[in-house]
C-alpha positions in Angstrom: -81.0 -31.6 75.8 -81.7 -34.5 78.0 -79.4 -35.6 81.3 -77.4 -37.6 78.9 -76.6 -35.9 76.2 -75.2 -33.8 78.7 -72.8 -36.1 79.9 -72.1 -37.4 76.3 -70.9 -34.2 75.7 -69.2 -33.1 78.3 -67.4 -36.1 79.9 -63.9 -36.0 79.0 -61.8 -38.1 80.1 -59.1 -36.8 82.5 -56.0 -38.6 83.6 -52.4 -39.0 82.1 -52.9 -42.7 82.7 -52.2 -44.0 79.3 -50.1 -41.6 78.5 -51.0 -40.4 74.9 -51.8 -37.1 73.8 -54.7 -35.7 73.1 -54.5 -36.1 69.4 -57.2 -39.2 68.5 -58.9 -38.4 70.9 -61.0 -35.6 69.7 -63.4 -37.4 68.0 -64.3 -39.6 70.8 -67.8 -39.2 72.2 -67.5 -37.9 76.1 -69.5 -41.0 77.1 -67.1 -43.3 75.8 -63.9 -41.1 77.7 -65.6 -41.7 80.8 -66.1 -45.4 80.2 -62.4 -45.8 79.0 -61.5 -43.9 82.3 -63.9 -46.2 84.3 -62.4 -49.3 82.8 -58.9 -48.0 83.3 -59.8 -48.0 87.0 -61.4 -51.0 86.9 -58.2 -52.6 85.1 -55.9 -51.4 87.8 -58.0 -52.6 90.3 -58.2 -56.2 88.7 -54.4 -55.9 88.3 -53.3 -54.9 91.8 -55.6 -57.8 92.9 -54.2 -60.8 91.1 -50.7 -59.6 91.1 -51.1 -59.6 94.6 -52.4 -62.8 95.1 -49.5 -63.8 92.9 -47.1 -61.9 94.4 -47.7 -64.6 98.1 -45.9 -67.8 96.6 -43.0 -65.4 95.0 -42.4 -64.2 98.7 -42.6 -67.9 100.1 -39.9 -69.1 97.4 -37.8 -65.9 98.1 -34.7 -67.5 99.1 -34.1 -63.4 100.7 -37.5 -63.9 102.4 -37.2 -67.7 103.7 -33.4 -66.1 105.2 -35.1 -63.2 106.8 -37.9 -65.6 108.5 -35.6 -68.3 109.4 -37.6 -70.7 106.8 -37.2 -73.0 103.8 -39.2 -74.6 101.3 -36.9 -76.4 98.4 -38.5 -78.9 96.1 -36.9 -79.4 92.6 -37.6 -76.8 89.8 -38.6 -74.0 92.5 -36.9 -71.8 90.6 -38.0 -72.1 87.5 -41.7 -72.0 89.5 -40.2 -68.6 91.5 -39.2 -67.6 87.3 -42.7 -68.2 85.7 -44.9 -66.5 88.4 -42.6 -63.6 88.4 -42.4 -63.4 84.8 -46.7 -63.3 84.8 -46.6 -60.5 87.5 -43.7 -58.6 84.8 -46.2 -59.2 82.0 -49.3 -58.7 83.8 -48.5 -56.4 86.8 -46.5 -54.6 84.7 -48.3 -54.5 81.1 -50.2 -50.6 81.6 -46.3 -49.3 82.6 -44.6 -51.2 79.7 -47.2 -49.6 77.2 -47.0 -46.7 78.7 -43.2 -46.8 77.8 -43.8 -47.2 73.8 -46.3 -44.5 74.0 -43.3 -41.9 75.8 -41.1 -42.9 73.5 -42.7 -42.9 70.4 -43.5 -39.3 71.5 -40.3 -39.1 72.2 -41.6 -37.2 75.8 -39.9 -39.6 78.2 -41.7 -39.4 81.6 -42.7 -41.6 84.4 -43.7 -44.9 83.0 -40.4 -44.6 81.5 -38.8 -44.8 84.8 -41.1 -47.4 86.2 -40.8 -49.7 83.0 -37.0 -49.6 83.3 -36.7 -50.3 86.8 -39.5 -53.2 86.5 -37.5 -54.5 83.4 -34.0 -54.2 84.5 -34.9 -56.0 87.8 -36.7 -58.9 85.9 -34.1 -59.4 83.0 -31.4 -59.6 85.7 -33.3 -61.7 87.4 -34.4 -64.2 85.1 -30.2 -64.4 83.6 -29.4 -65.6 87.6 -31.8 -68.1 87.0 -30.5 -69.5 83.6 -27.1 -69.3 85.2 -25.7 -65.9 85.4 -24.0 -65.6 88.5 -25.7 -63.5 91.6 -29.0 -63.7 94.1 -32.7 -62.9 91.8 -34.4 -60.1 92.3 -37.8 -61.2 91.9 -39.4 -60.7 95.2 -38.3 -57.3 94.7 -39.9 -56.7 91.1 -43.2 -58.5 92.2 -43.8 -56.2 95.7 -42.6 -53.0 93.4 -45.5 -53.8 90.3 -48.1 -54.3 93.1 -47.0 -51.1 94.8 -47.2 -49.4 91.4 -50.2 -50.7 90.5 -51.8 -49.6 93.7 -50.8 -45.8 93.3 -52.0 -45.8 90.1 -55.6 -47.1 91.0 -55.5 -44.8 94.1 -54.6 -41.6 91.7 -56.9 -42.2 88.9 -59.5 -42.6 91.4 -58.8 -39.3 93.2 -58.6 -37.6 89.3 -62.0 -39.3 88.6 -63.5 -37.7 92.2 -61.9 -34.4 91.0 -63.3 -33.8 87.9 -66.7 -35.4 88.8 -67.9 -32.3 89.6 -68.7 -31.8 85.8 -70.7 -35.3 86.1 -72.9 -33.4 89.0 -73.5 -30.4 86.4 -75.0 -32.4 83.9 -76.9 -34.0 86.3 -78.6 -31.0 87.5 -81.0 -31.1 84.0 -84.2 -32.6 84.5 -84.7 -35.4 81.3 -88.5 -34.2 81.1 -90.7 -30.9 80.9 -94.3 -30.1 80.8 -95.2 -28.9 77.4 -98.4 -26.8 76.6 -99.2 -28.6 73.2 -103.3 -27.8 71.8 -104.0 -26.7 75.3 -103.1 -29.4 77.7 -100.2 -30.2 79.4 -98.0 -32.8 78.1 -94.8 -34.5 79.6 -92.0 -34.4 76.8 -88.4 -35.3 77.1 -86.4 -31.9 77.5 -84.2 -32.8 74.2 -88.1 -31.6 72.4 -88.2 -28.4 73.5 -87.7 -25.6 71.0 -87.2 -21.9 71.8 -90.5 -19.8 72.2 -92.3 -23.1 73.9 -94.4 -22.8 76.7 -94.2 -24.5 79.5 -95.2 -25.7 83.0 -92.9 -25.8 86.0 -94.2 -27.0 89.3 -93.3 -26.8 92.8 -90.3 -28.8 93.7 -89.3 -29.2 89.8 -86.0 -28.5 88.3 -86.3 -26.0 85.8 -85.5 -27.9 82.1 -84.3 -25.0 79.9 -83.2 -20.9 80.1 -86.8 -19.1 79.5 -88.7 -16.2 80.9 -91.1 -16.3 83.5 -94.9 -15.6 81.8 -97.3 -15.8 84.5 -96.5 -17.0 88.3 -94.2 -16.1 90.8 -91.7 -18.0 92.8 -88.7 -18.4 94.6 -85.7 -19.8 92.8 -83.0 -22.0 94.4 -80.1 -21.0 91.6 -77.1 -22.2 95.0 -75.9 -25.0 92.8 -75.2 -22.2 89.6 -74.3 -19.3 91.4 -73.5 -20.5 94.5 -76.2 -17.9 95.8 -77.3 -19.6 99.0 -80.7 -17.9 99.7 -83.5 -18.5 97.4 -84.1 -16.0 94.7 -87.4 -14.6 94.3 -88.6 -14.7 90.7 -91.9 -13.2 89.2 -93.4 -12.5 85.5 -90.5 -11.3 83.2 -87.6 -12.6 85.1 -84.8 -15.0 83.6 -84.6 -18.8 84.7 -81.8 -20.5 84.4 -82.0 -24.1 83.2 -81.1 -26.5 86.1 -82.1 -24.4 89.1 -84.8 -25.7 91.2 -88.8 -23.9 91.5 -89.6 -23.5 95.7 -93.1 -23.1 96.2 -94.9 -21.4 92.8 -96.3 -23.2 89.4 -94.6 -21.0 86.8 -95.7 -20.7 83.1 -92.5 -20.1 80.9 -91.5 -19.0 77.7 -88.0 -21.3 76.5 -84.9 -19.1 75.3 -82.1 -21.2 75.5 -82.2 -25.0 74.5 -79.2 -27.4 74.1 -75.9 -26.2 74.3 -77.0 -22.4 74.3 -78.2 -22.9 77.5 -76.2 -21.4 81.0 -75.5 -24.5 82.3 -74.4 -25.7 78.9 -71.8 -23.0 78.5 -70.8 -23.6 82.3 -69.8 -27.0 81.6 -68.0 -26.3 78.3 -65.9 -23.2 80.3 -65.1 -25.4 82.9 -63.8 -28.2 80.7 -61.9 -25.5 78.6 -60.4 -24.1 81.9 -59.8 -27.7 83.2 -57.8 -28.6 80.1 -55.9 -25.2 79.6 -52.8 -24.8 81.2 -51.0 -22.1 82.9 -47.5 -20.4 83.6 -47.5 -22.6 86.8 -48.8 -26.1 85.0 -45.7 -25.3 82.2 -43.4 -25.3 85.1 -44.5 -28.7 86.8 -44.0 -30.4 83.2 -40.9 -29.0 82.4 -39.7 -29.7 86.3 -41.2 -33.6 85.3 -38.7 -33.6 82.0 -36.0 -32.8 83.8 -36.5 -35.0 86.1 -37.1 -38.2 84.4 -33.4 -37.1 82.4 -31.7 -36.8 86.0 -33.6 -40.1 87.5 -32.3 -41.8 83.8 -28.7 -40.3 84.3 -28.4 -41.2 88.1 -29.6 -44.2 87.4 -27.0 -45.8 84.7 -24.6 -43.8 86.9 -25.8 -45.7 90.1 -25.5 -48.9 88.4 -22.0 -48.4 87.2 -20.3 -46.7 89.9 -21.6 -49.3 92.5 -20.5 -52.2 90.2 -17.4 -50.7 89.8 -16.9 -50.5 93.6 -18.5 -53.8 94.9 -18.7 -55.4 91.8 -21.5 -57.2 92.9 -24.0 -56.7 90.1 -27.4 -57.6 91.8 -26.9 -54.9 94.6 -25.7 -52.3 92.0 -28.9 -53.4 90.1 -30.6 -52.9 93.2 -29.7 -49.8 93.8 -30.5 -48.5 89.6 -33.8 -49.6 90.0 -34.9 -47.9 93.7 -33.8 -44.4 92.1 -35.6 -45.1 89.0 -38.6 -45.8 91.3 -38.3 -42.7 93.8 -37.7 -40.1 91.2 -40.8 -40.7 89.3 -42.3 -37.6 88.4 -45.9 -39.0 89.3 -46.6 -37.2 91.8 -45.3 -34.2 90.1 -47.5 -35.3 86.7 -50.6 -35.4 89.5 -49.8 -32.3 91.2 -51.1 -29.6 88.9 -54.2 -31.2 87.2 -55.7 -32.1 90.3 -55.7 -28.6 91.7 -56.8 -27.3 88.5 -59.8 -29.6 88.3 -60.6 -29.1 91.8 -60.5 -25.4 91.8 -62.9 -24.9 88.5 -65.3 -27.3 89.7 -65.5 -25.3 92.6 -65.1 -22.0 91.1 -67.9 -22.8 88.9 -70.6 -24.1 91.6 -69.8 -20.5 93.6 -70.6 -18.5 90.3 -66.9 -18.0 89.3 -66.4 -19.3 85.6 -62.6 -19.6 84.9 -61.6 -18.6 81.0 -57.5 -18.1 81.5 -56.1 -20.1 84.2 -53.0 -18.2 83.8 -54.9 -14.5 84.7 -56.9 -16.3 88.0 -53.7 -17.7 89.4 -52.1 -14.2 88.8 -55.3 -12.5 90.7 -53.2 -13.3 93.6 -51.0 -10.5 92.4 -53.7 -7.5 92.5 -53.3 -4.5 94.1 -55.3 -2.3 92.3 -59.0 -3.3 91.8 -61.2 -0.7 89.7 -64.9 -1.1 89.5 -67.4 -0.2 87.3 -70.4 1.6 89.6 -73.8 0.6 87.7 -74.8 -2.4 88.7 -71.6 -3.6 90.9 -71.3 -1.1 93.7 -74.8 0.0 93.5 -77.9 -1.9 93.1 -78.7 -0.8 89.6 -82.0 -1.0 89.6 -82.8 2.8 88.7 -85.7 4.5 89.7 -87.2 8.3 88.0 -86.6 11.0 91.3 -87.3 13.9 88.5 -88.4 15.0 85.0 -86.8 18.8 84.6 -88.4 20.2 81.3 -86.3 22.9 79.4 -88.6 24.0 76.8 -92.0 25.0 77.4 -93.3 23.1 74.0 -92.9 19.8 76.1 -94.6 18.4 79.2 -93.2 15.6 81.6 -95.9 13.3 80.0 -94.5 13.9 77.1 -90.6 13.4 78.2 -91.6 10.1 79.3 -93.0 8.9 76.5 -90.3 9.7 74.0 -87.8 8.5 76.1 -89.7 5.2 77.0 -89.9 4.9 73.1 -86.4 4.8 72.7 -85.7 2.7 76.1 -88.2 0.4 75.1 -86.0 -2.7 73.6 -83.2 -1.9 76.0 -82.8 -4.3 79.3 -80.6 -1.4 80.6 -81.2 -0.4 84.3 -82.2 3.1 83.3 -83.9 1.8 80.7 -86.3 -0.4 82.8 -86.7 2.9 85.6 -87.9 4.9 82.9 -90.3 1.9 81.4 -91.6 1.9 85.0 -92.1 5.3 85.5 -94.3 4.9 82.3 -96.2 2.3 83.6 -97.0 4.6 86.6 -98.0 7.5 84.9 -100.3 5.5 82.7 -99.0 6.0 79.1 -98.0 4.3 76.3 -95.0 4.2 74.1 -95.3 6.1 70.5 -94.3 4.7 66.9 -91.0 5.2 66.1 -88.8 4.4 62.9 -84.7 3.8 62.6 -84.1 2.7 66.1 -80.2 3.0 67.2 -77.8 2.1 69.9 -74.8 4.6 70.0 -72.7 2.5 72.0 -71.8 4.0 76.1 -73.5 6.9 75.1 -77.4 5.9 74.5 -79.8 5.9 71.5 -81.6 7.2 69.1 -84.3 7.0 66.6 -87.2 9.0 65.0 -90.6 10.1 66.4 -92.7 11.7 64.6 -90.4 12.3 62.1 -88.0 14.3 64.4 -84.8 12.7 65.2 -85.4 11.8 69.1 -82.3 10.9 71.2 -82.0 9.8 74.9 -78.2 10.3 76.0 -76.0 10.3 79.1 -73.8 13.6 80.6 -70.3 12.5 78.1 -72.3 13.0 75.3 -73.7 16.2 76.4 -70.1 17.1 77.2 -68.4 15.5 73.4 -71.1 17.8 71.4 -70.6 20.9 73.7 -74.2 21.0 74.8 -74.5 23.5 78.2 -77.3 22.2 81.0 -78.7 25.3 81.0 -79.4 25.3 84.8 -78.4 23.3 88.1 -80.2 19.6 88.1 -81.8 18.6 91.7 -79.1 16.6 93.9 -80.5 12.8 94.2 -78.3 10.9 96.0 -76.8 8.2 93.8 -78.0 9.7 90.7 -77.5 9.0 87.5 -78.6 11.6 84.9 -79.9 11.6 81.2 -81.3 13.8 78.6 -84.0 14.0 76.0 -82.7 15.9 72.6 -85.1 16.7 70.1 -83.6 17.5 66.4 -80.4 18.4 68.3 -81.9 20.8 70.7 -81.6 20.0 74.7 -85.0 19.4 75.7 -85.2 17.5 79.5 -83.2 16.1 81.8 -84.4 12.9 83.5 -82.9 12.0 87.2 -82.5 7.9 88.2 -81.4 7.0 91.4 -79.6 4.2 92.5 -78.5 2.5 95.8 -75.4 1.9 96.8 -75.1 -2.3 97.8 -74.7 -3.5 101.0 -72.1 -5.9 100.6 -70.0 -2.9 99.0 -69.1 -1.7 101.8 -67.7 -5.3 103.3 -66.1 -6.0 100.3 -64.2 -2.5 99.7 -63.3 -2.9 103.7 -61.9 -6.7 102.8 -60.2 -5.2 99.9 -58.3 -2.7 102.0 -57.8 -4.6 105.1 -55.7 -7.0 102.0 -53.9 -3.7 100.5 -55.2 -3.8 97.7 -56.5 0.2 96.1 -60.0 0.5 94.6 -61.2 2.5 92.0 -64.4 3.6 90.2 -65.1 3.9 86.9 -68.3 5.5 85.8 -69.9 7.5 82.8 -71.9 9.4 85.7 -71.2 13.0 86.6 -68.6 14.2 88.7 -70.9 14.3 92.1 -72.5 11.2 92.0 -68.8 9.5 91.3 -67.9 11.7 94.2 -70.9 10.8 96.8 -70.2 7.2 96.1 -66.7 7.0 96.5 -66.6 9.1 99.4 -69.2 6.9 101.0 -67.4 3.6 100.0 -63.8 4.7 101.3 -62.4 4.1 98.0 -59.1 5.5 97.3 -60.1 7.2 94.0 -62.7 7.6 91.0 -62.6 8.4 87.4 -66.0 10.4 86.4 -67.9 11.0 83.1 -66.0 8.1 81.1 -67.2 7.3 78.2 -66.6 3.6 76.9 -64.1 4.0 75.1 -62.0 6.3 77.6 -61.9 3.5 80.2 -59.1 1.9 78.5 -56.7 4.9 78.7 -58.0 5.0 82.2 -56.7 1.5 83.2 -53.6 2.5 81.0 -53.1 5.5 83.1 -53.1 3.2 86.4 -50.7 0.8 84.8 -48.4 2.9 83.9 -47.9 3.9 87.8 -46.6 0.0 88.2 -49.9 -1.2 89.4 -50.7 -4.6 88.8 -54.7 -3.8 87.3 -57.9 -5.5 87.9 -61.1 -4.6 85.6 -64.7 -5.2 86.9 -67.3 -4.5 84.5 -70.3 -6.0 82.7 -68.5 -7.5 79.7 -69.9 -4.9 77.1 -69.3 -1.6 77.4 -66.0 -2.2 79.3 -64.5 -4.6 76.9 -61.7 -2.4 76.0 -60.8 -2.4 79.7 -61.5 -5.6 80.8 -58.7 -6.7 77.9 -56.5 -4.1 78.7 -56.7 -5.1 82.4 -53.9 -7.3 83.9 -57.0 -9.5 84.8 -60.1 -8.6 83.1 -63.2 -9.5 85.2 -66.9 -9.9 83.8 -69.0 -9.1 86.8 -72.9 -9.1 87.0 -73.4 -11.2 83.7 -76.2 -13.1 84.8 -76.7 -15.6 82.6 -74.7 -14.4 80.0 -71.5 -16.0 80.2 -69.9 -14.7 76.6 -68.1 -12.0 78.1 -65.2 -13.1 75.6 -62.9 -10.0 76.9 -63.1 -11.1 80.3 -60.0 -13.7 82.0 -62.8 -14.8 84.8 -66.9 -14.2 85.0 -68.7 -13.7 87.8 -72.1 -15.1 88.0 -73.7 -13.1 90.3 -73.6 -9.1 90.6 -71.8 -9.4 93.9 -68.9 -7.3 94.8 -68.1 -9.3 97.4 -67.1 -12.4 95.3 -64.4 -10.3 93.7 -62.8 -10.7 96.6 -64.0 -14.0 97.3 -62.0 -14.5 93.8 -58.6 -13.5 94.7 -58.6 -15.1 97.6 -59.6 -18.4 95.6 -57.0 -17.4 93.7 -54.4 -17.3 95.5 -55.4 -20.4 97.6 -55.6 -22.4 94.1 -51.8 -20.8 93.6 -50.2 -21.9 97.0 -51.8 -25.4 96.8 -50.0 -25.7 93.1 -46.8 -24.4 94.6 -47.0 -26.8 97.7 -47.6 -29.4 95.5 -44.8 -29.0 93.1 -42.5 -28.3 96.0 -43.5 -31.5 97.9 -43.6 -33.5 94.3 -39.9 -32.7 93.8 -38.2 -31.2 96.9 -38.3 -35.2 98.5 -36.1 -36.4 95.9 -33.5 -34.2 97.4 -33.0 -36.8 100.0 -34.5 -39.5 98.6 -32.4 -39.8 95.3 -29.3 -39.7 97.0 -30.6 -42.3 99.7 -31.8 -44.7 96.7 -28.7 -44.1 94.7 -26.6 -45.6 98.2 -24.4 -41.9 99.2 -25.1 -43.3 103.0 -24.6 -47.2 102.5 -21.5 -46.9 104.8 -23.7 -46.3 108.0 -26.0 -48.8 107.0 -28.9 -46.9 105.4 -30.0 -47.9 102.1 -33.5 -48.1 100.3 -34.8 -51.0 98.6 -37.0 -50.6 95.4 -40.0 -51.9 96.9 -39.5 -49.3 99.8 -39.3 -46.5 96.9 -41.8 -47.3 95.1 -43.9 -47.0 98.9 -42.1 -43.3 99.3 -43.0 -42.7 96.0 -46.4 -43.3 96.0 -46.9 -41.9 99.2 -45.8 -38.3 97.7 -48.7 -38.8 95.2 -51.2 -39.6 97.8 -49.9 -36.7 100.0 -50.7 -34.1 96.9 -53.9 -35.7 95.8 -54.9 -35.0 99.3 -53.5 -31.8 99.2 -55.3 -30.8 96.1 -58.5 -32.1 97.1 -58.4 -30.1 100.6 -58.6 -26.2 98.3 -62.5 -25.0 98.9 -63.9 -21.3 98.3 -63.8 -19.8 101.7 
């Protein structure tokens, strides 16, 4: 898939600008979404521009202005000049907010250009009847500096939306558009939409790896920052995982493609972010009700203004005045702004520090954690196993032989135990056996047959489901991790893996603690290596010897004290738990990013950006709150100014002033927003 079609499928466009929903949209190419959002910009650019330019003789034939500067310019037929350039800046000026009217109410979802249309058409209709004779001072001046202010917080917030979610535009970019190929024995450059899976190519130093593959021959280190968002370079040798868009240091690699196209990493990156960008949560529901609402009230207030003050005064231009500047200040733009910005600036940034997003709802709850349980393979420890000792419980066998019916079974597994025991192989020279009716049995290990005996490798919860004794004390190994070699049914070995615990465990479990938040372990190992390791971590409790489909009841169990229940685990095994789980999270997935159970993945194997991730979390969560707070707490005060309540002590708001507050509020949360980073 070359750096295009990249973009052409994943640029969406991304904005409330015109209004409509998403239906007919659908089957819009991404490239033309971004090029209708581009234009859009470009439109309201071109816009603000003339209207403003237009808007210089309307203040110079102001008669309000020309009073306020102690100047006059009269010539016949002024009016009627004042009349026609305001009615082009109305037409003009104004076209996107009167369009943006038929779409709200033809989807019957009245909303902000609702408000501004009204106020822009109310001032000019009023306007234009003092000109053909209704009695009463125009309004135009008014309407022109109110469609230029409008037009310039428009321009400024799709600009800030388009900066947002740019960061899918730098994903895309990270694909090379060509590869070396080996094709009849030479190297050939191809475009990268060529490549099939099982192709071999070339990858030089200071090249951006084109698709997923496996490294054949070479070694190298891997800059994978940009995906991951794991700042030191990773070093990569022969059978190691690429991922597509990360960059080759120092080392020609030869590699065998996996993924191509959209079955790539970076592929499914960009589709979870755009998925996560476009869902909405609990909080975003809020923010469009709270707009609703407040378009009815700004409505209401509005005809209420107008009738109340011309019942009072009677003059009809200042009451009109005064409909129109609370039509303008209760916009709900800011408030339409508030939540899509943060969301698109917090996946974005999620996703470049290796934390996809899948349920925006269960990442801004994170905040509300307090009891984290971990799975131990592979999260707290390292797991990357290694064979400590073979013990042999029938005399008919010898360790040689353990090895190699064990490595049989192991031998299509990527497991972590699986690869220590393929190693220990390796070491002791041998080589795997034939073998017929291979079989996963799922948590507890596999099986097959081996010279026609039925040849199974198994962890301690099997052992323990089928009653089997251990018939004498197994060496202690540190973090160990234990299995067993059963021949026909009949115990034969034990093999001992151990394991080391990770370094950043211990910062992250003392960051988790230092936040109150309890951690737990989950493991299918036996009761002394769950002991060792949470004794050594500080965590405040374990559950030992659980079989896959125990861990559910486990997290039940915790649930049911209250606790609000995070799930780390590898997306698999776990997925009972990880669903079960308040927030289900898919940690050390590597490039596998299906972990459909999980609520959030996490690239990397890193325990430490589990807490990086509620922390995020609950960053991305205040910034939403702030912003829907400072979106509607102002018109509080600002309403009630607009609609007049302090007029007697001589403060009052003019439209053109409100539509300045107004757009100020949405240039205060667009900054707001674009301020949230992963610390």
């Amino acid at each position: 898939m070359s750096k295009k079609d990249y973009h052409d499928r994943h640029e969406k466009h991304k904005g409330h600008e015109n209004h409509e929903s998403n239906e007919g949209h659908e089957d819009h190419d991404g490239q033309d979404h971004h090029n209708h959002h581009e234009m859009m910009i470009k439109d309201f650019k071109r816009r603000f521009f003339i209207s403003l330019i237009v808007t210089i003789p309307i203040l110079i034939l102001s008669p309000m202005i020309q009073e306020w500067f102690n100047f006059s310019i009269e010539f016949t037929g002024d009016g009627y000049v004042l009349f026609a350039l305001s009615t082009f800046i109305y037409f003009y000026g104004g076209w996107p907010f009167l369009t943006g009217l038929k779409d709200e109410l033809k989807e019957k979802k009245p909303g902000m250009m609702t408000l501004i249309a009204m106020a822009i058409s109310v001032a000019y209709f009023y306007s234009t009847a003092t000109v053909f004779g209704l009695e009463g001072s125009d309004f135009f001046w008014e309407l022109a500096t109110l469609i230029d202010i409008m037009l310039l917080g428009h321009w400024i917030e799709m600009r800030a939306v388009m900066s947002a979610s740019s960061a899918l535009d730098k994903l895309a970019e990270l694909m090379p558009n060509t590869a070396h190929l080996f094709k009849d024995g030479d190297v050939v450059e191809v475009d990268i939409s060529e490549l099939k899976s099982e192709d071999k190519i070339l990858i030089k130093p200071g090249e951006k790896i084109p698709a997923d593959g496996i490294i054949v021959k070479g070694s190298s280190y891997i800059n994978e920052s940009m995906l991951t968002g794991e700042s030191k370079p990773v070093e990569k040798s022969k059978g190691d995982k690429l991922i597509g868009g990360s960059i080759n240091k120092d080392g020609s690699l030869e590699v065998e493609v996996k993924n191509i196209g959209k079955d790539t990493y970076l592929s499914k990156v960009i589709d979870m972010v755009e998925r996560a960008q476009e869902s909405k949560s609990k909080t975003q529901n809020l923010a469009d009700r709270a707009a609703f609402w407040l378009t009815i009230i700004a409505l209401t207030v509005g005809f209420a203004t107008l009738i109340i003050w011309y019942l009072i005064t009677g003059d009809f231009t200042f009451a009109i005045a005064r409909m129109a500047t609370v039509m303008v200040i209760a916009c709900p733009h800011a408030l339409g702004l508030a939540m899509p910005l943060v969301v698109a600036t917090s996946t974005a940034q999620s996703a470049k520090n290796g934390l996809l997003i899948r349920n925006r709802t269960q990442f801004e709850n994170s905040r509300k954690i307090d009891t984290l349980v971990f799975d131990k393979t592979g999260t707290l420890t390292h797991g990357e196993f290694g064979v400590n000792f073979i013990e042999v419980f029938d005399d008919e066998y010898t360790e040689e032989k353990v090895i190699e019916m064990a490595a049989t079974l192991e031998n299509n597994s990527e497991h972590p135990i699986a690869t220590g025991i393929m190693e220990r192989l390796e070491e002791m020279n041998l080589s795997i056996l034939e073998m017929d009716d291979f079989q996963a049995i799922k948590g507890k290990g596999v099986e097959g047959k081996i010279d026609d005996k039925d040849v199974m490798v198994v962890s301690p919860g099997y052992l323990r489901e089928e009653n089997i004794k251990v018939p004498k004390e197994l060496p202690a190994h540190g973090v160990s991790t234990d299995v067993f070699l059963l021949v026909g049914g009949k115990l034969i070995a034990a093999i001992g893996l151990s394991d080391r615990i990770r370094e950043e465990s211990y910062d992250a479990i003392k960051r988790l603690k230092e936040e109150g938040i309890k951690t737990w372990m989950l493991t299918g190992d036996n009761e002394k290596t769950a002991k060792q390791v949470s004794e050594e971590l500080g965590l405040d409790g374990y559950f030992a010897e659980v079989l896959p489909d125990q861990k559910q009841e486990k997290i039940k169990e915790l649930q049911s004290e209250g606790r609000f229940v995070a799930m780390t685990g590898d997306g698999v095994n776990d997925a009972p738990a990880l669903a079960q789980a308040d927030v289900g999270i898919a940690i050390g997935s590597g490039t596998d990013v299906a972990a459909e159970t999980a609520d959030i993945i996490l690239v990397n194997s890193n325990p430490q950006d589990v807490v990086t991730l509620i922390d995020f979390g609950k960053a991305t969560y205040r910034k939403m709150i702030q912003n829907l707070i400072w979106a509607t707490g102002y018109n509080v005060f600002a309403i009630p100014l607009a609609a007049g309540v302090l007029y007697s002590i001589g403060i009052v708001i003019s439209p053109a002033v409100g539509a300045v507050l107004m757009s100020i509020s949405t240039i205060v949360v667009a900054i707001n927003a674009k301020l949230l980073k992963v610390e």
